[in-house]
N, C-alpha and C positions, 0 to 999 in steps of 0.2 A: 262278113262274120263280125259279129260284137268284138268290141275293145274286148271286155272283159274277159271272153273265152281267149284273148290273143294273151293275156297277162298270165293265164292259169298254165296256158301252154307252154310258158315261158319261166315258171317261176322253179324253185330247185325242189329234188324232191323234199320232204318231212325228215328222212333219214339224213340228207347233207347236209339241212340246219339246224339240225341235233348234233353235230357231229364238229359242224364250226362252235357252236357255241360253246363246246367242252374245249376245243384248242384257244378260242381266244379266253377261257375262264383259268386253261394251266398255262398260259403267258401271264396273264396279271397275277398267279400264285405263286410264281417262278420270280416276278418283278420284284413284287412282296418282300420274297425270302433274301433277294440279292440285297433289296433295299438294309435288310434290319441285319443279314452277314456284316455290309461294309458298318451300321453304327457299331453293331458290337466291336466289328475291327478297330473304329475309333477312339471307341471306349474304352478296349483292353491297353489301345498303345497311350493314350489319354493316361487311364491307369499305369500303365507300367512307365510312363513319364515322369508321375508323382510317388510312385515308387523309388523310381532316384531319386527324385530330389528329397523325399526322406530321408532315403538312404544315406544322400549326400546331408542334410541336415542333424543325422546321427551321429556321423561318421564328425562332425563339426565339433556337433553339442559334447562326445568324448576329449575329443581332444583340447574344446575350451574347458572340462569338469578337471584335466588333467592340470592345465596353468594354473587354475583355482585353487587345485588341492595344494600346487610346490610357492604358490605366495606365501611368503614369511612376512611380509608386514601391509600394512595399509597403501604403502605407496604401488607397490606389487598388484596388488589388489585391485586397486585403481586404474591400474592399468591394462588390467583384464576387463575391464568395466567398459572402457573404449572398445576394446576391439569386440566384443560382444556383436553390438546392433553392427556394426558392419562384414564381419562373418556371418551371421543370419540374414545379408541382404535386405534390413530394416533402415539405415541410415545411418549416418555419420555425423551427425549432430548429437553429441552427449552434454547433458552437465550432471553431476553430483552433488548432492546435497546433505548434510546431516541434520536429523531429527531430533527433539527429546520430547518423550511423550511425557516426563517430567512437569517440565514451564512450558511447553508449546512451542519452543524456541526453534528456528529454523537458519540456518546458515551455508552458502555455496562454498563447497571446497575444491571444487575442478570445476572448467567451464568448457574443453578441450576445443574444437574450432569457434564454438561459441563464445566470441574474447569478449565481447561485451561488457562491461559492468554489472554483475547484481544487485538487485536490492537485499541482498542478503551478506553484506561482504562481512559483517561480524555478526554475530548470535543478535537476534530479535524477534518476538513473539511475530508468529504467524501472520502473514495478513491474507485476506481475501485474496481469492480466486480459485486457478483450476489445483496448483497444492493442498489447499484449504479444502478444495473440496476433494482430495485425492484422501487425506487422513478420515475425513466422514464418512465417505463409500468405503474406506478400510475396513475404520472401527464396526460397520453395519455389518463388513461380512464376517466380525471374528477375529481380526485381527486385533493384538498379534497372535493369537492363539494357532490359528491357522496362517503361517507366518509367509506363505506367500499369495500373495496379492498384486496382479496385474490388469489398468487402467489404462486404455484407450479415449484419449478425449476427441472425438470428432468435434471439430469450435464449429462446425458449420453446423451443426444438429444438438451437440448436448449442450452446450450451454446455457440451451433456456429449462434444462434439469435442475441446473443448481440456482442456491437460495440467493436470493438478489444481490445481497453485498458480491457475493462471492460471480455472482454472474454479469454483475458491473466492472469488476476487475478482470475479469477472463477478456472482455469486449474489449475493455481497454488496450490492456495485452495483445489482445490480437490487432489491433489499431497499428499500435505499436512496432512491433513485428513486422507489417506491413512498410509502414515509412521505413525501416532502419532498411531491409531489403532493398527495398523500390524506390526510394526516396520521401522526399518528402511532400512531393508534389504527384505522386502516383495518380492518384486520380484524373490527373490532365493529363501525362503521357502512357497512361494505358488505358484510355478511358473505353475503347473497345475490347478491352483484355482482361477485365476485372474480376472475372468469376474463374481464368487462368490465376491471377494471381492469389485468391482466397485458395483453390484448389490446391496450390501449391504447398502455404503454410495451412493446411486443413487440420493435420494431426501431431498430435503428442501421447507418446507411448510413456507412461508410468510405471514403476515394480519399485517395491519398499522391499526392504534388507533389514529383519531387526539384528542387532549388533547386542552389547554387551551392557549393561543393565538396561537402561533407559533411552541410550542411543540408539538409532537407525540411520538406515543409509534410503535416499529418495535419488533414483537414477532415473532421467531424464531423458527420453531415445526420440530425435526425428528427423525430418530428411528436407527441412527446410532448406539450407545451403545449395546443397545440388539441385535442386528445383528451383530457386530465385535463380542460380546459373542459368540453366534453361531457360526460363520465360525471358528475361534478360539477350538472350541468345534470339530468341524468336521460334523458341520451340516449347512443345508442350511439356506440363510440370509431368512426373511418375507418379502413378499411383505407391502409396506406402504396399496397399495388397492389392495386386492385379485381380485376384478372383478368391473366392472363400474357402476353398479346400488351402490354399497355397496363408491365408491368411493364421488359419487354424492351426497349421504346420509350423510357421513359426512360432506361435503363441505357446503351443505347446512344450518347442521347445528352449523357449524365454523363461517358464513357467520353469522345466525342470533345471534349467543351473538355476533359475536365482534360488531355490531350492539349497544347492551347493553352495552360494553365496554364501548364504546367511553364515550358516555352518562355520565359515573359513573366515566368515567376517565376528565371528563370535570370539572365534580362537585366537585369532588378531587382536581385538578388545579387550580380549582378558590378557595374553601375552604382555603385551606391550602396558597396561597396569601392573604390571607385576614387577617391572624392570627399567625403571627411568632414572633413578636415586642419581646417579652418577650425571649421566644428560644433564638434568635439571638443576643439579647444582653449578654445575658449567656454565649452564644456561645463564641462570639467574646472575651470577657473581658477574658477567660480560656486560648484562641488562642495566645489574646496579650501578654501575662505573656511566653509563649513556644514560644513564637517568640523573646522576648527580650532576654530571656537565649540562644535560639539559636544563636543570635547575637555576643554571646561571643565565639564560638569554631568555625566558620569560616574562611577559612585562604585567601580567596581572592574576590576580588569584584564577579566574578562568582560564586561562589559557594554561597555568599549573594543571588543576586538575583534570583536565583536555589530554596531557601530557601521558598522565599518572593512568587516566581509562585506554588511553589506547595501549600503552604499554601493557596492563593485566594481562591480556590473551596470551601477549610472549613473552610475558612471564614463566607462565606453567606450561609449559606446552610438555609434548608427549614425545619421545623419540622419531614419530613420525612426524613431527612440525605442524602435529592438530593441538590446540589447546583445552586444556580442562575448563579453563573457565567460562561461564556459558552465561553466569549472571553476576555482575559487582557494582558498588555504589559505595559512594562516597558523601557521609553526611557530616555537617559540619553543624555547630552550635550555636544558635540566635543569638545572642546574650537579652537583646530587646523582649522576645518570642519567649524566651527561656526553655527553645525545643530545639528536637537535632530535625533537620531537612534533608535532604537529599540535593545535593550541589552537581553531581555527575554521575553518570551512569550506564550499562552499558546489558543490552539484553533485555531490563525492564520496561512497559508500556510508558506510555506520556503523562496517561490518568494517573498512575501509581507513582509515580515521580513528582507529579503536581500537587497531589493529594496525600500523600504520605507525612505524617507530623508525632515525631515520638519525645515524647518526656523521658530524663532521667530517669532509669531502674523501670522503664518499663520496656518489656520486648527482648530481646536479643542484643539491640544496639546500645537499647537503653541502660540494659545492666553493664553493659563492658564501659558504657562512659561514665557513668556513676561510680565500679568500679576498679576502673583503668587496667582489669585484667582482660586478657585477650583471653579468647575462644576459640577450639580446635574440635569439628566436630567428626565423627570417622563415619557416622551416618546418624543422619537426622531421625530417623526411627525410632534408634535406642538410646541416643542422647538424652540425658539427665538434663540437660538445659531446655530442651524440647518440651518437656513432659509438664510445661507449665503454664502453656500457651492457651490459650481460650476455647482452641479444638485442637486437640494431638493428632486425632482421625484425618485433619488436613493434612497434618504434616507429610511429605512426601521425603522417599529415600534416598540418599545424597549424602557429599561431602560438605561443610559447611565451615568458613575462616572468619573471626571479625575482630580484628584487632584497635585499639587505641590511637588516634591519631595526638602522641604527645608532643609536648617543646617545655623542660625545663621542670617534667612535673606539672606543667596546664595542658590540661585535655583539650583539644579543640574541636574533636569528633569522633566517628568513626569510620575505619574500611572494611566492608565486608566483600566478599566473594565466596561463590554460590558453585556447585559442582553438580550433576547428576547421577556421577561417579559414586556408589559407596568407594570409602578407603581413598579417595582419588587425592590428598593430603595427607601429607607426615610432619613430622616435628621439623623437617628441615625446610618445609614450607611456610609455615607459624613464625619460623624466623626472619625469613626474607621479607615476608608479608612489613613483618614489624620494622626491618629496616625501611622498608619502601617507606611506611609510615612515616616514620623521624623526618626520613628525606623531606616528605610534605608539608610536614609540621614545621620545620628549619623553612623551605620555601616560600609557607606561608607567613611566615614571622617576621621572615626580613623585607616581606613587601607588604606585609598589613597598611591598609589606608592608615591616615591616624584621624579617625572619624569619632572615637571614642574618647571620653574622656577618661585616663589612667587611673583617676582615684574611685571614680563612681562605678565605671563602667558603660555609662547613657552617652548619648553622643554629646560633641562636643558645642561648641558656639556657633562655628561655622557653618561644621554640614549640617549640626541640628535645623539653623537657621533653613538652610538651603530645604532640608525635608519638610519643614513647617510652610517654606512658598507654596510645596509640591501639592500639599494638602489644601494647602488654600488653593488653588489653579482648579482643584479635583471638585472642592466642593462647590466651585462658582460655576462648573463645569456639567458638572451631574442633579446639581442643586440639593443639596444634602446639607444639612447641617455641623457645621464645624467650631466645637468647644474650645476655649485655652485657658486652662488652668495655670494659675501662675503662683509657686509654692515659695515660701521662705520659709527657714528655720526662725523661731521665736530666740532673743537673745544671744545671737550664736556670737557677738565678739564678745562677750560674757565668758561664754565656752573657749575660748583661746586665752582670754587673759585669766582666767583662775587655773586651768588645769594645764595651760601652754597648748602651740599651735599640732604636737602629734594626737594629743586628745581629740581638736578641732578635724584631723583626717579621718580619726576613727568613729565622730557621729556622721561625716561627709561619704564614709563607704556605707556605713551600717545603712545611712537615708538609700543610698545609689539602690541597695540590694532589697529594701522595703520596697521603692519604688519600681523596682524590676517585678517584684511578686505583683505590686498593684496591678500590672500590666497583663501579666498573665493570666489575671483570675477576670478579665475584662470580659462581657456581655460580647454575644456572638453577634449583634445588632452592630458592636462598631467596624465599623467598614476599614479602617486603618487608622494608627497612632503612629504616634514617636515620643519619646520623655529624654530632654537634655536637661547639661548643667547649665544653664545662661548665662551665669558669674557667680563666682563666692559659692554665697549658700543657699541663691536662688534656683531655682528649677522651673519648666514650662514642660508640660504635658497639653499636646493637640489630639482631640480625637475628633473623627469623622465621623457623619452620621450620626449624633449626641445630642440629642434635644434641649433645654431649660433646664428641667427637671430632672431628666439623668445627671445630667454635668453636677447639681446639687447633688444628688444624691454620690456617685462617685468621688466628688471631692472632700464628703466628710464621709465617708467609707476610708479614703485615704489617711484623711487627717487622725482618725482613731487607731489605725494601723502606728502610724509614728506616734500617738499618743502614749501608746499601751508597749510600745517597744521598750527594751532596754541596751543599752548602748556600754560592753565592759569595756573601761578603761586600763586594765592589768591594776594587779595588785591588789583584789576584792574591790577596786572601785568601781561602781556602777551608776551612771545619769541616767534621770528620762530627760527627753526634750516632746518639745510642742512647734508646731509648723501655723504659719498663718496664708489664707486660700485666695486668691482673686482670679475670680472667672468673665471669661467675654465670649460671647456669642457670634457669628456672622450666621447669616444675613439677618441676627434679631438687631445687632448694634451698629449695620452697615458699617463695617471699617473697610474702606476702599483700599487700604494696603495688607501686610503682612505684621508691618512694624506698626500700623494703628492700632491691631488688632491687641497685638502683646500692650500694646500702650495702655488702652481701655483694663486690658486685665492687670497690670501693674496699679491703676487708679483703685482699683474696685479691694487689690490688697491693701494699701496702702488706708483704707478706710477699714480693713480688718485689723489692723494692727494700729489704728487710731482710737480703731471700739472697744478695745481689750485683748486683740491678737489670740492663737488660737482658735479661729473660726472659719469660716467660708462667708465671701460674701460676694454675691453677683452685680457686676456691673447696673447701675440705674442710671439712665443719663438726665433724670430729672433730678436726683438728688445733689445739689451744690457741691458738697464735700466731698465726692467722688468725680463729678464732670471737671473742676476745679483741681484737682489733686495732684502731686508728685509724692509719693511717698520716701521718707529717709529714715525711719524710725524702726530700730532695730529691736 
């Protein structure tokens, strides 16, 4: 018989493989249903997993809105702050920071296991990084209008978000970060561990707190600590969010206290401005007493006003041991310059400190040392002293102090400090201010160099000498050209023996203070001066940077000034005098020293006052009568 008919014989009927085919097609429908029962099973209990721990992050987020609401002051508060990120299973690494959207200023007032050092330890303008970039992503979303705001900086992914300065400091930071954990040699002893230890310090959770005018609170959340432990240990770092429903859950509710922050952190702000009079006077009067003894073991003006800036902060402080003062400076009077400077400072940038130069009656500082009345502002806004400033629209709202820094009735400068605070000063701040003041003024007095000379006010012989080397080193250095005018009064024992020698001090101040103006009205071209008294009723003015022909021209610029002066002697008596000029050059007159140089310009006068006195005349080393010369002719 054929194969084939033996296969047909054999094969099942049509009906039995219809009939398998439907049992093996409700096994695999049956498979199916079992398969997608047990996901849902999973999913529901998956679900009802993160339902507790909602649950349980509710039940948290109440009872944390509960400590928030019963803090009565900043310390309180703070303390809530801590326990926060580790009640929500986010971490244990806090620091706290305060804001003023103000100056920019930024300062740590908690660092809690993070003992470290900041760069923030007193008020100073913001610098790059992820902070820096924490107020830009703010302000972009609305803030403070929309007043909470929560930041995530993943360093492994966002950083190359932000704007370079700021994304240079972030790197560094996180450089940083790394050695203080790991050491300082991490790289060699985790060299196969290293994307462990990035993992580790990966994140930093941010949320801003606006507070009560201008301030805010910048809170700090992450889980660096317990993760350098680990890797450290030989185990792996924690993820900050295990998965994204669980990350979400927190955030949310991060989002709803700092909500209630604010709120408690507002009420706090305003509280505690309301009610310090007492503290502060307390305060102050303990400060002043460790400030006058300090006065005694200081050994030079710098290190006074060193004294005097760090002091401010706890000066004013607030019931809760935070300080009102957020910006102060300290400027003191050139007499040379005839401008106030900026000697110390505290919260202001480096440019604005280096660059800052006010005259008499101008500005704020200028009018209180012109004068000598202090200034108490309650907010910069509406202050009548404000309102005269070259843009008012700049002006920002704030408390504002600037008092006189006097000794005996001489002004030596001024102290201001700067508040964010409207009202954040009262009259019994105005006061303390001004004692602080005196205190400085006395400090400064009884250790002033004696650089100056008493009657003129221009330096004296010595240091003059010493600042005229400086000049010459500078200009053989930079190669610049370096003038020396060398001035006598015309006559002047003349002037002592007809009117006696007090007349003789009052053309000798009256020249001091001509010469000081000369000084000040000097071409932006010279690169640095100094003008002493030499001897008697000689003088030496050195400028930097003073061509031939400048020097001519400034020296009888000068000489007309004392021409056209008049000089009262009391009692309706009034003299003019006349001055005679000898100028020398380096490197036009090569004088290989300092004391050749004054030499040459003594010869070159000495032939002014041979020609008829009353002129200028520049060094010629071809003319006889000059190369040849000692001058004695009064």
């Amino acid at each position: 018989m054929p194969v084939g008919s033996v296969k047909r014989r054999f094969a099942p009927p049509f009906e039995a493989r219809r009939e398998m085919r439907r049992t093996q097609q409700a096994q695999a429908l049956l498979r199916g249903q079992l398969r997608k029962a047990r996901l849902e099973r999973d999913k529901m209990r998956t679900e009802l997993e993160y339902q507790g721990l909602r649950t349980v992050f509710r039940i948290r987020e109440n009872l944390i809105k509960e400590k928030i609401s019963r803090a009565s002051n900043l310390a309180e508060l703070m303390q809530v702050f801590f326990e926060i990120p580790k009640d929500l299973q986010i971490g244990e690494g806090v620091a706290v920071y305060r804001y003023s959207d103000e100056s920019s200023n930024l300062w740590c007032v908690a660092r809690g296991v993070l003992q470290d050092k900041s760069r923030y330890i007193i008020p100073q303008p913001i610098l790059p990084g992820e902070k820096r970039f924490l107020i830009k992503k703010a302000n972009e979303g609305g803030y403070p209008e929309k007043p909470t705001h929560i930041l995530v900086v993943d360093r492994l992914n966002d950083l190359g978000r932000m704007e370079e300065a700021d994304r240079v400091q972030a790197e560094a930071d996180f450089e940083s970060d790394l050695k203080r954990y790991f050491g300082e040699n991490y790289r060699q002893e985790y060299a196969d561990r290293l994307d462990q230890l990035r993992e580790a310090l990966r994140y930093n959770i941010y949320y801003l707190c606006p507070g009560y005018a201008h301030y805010r609170a910048i809170i700090m959340v992450n889980n660096h600590a317990e993760n350098a432990e680990l890797v450290r240990a030989g185990r792996p770092p924690l993820p900050l969010f295990p998965d994204q429903d669980l990350r979400d859950t927190k955030l949310e509710a991060l989002e709803n206290l700092q909500t209630a922050m604010t709120t408690q952190l507002k009420l706090i702000d305003q509280q505690r401005n309301n009610d310090i009079k007492d503290f502060r006077l307390q305060a102050q009067n303990e400060l002043s007493e460790a400030v006058a003894d300090a006065l005694g073991s200081f050994k030079t003006e710098g290190e006074l006003i060193d004294i005097i800036i760090k002091t401010l902060p706890k000066d004013f402080m607030r019931t809760d041991k935070e300080s009102y003062v957020e910006r102060a400076s300290i400027m003191l009077f050139n007499e040379e310059e005839g401008v106030l400077r900026i000697k110390g400072s505290m919260g202001l940038r480096p440019e604005i400190v280096r660059d800052t130069v006010v005259r008499p009656g101008e500005g704020i500082a200028g009018t209180v040392f012109k004068t000598g009345k202090a200034i108490l502002a309650l907010d910069a806004k509406s202050a009548d002293i404000f309102k005269n400033v070259r843009d008012p629209s700049r002006v920002a709202s704030g408390s504002f102090m600037s008092v006189p820094i006097r000794f005996k009735g001489e002004i030596l400068g001024v102290l201001n400090v700067r508040s964010a605070h409207p009202r954040a000063f009262r009259d019994i701040d105005l006061n303390y201010l001004e004692t602080l003041a005196n205190n400085l003024a006395s400090g400064l007095k009884l250790r002033e160099p004696i650089n100056l000379d008493g009657l003129t006010r221009l330096y004296d012989h010595t240091p003059g000498m010493n600042r005229l080397e400086t000049l010459f080193q500078i200009s053989r250095e930079k190669r610049k050209p370096l003038a020396c005018l060398m001035v006598d009064l015309d006559h002047f024992k003349h002037t002592n023996d007809s009117y006696g020698h007090p007349a003789g001090d009052v053309v000798l101040k009256g020249l001091g203070d001509i010469i000081r103006a000369f000084i000040r009205q000097l071409p932006s071209t010279i690169m640095d001066h100094l003008a002493m008294r030499y001897g008697g009723e000689e003088f030496v003015i050195g400028l930097l940077n003073c061509s031939k022909e400048l020097a001519e021209k400034l020296a009888e610029d000068l000489r007309q000034m004392i021409e056209q002066a008049k000089f009262d002697l009391g009692d309706g008596l009034i003299i003019k005098k006349t001055a005679s000029f000898g100028i020398a050059l380096n490197p036009l007159h090569a004088a290989p020293t300092t004391d050749d140089l004054i030499d040459l310009a003594d010869r070159a006068l000495y032939g002014a006052k041979h020609r008829g006195r009353n002129r200028v005349i520049l060094f010629d080393p071809n003319d006889p009568e000059l190369s040849q010369a000692k001058h004695s002719l009064q």
